[in-house]
N, C-alpha and C positions, 0 to 999 in steps of 0.2 A: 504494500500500500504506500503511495505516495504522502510525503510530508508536504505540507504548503504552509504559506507564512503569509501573514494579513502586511501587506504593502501599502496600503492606503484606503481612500474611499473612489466610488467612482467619479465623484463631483472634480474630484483632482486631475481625471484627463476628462475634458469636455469632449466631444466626437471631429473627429480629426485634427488629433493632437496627438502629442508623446508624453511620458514621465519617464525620468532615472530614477529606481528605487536601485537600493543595494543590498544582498541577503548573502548571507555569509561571505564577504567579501567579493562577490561576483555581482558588475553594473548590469542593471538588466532594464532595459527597454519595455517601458507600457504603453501599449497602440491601444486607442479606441477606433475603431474604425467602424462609425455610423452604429453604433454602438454595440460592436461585438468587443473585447479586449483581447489582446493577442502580448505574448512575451516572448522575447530575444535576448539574447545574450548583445549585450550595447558595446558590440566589439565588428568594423568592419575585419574580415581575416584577409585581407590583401596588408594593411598595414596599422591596426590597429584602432582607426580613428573611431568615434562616435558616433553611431547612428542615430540617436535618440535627438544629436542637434544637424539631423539630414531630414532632405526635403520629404514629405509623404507623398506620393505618386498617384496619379488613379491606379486599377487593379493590387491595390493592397502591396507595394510598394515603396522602400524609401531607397533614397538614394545617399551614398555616404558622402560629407560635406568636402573629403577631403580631394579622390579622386574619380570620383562618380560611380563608384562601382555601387549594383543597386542590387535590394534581397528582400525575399518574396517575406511582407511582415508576420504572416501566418505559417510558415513553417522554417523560415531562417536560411531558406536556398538560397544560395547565391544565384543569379540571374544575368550577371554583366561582368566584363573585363573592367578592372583588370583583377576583379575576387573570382577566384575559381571553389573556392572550399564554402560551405552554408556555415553558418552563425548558429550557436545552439539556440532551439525552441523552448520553452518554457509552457504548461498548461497553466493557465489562469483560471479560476474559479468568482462569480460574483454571487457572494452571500448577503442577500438584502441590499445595503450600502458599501457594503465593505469588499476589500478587491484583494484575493489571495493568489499566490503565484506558489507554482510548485515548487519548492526547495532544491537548488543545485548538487547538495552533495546527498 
């Protein structure tokens, strides 16, 4: 059975938006996306930058701020050069108000 950890409330990402939470040391990426929530590891893997302060795309999308490489917000694929490797996915859980994300380790 999975661990999950209460990251916030949903009011904190409005829909199409991002949040950085951090859970056991690993930055992790909250998408609302028209109002489903989606988690990522907030690590582009071409060079490490930030996704969480990259553009959100249509078709569920962000692009990394650094060198455009872009990954699919719902399962952490990579989609574009120059990231070839995905970004780890995270299950989110919304209980009532409150927004859980599955525990990395």
């Amino acid at each position: 059975m999975e661990d999950f950890v209460k990251v916030g409330s949903t009011a904190d990402v409005p829909p199409g938006a991002a949040k950085l939470v951090e859970v056991d040391g690993v930055r992790i990426a909250i998408f609302n996306l028209e109002g489903e929530f989606y988690a990522i590891e907030d690590v582009c893997t071409h060079d490490g930058g930030p996704l969480v302060e990259g553009d959100i795309l249509p078709g569920g999308q962000v692009r990394c701020p650094r060198h455009g490489a872009r990954f699919d917000i719902c399962t952490g694929q990579a989609l574009s050069m120059p990231a070839f490797t995905p970004t780890t996915s995270y299950q989110v859980r919304v209980e009532g108000d409150d927004l859980w994300v599955e525990a990395p380790f």
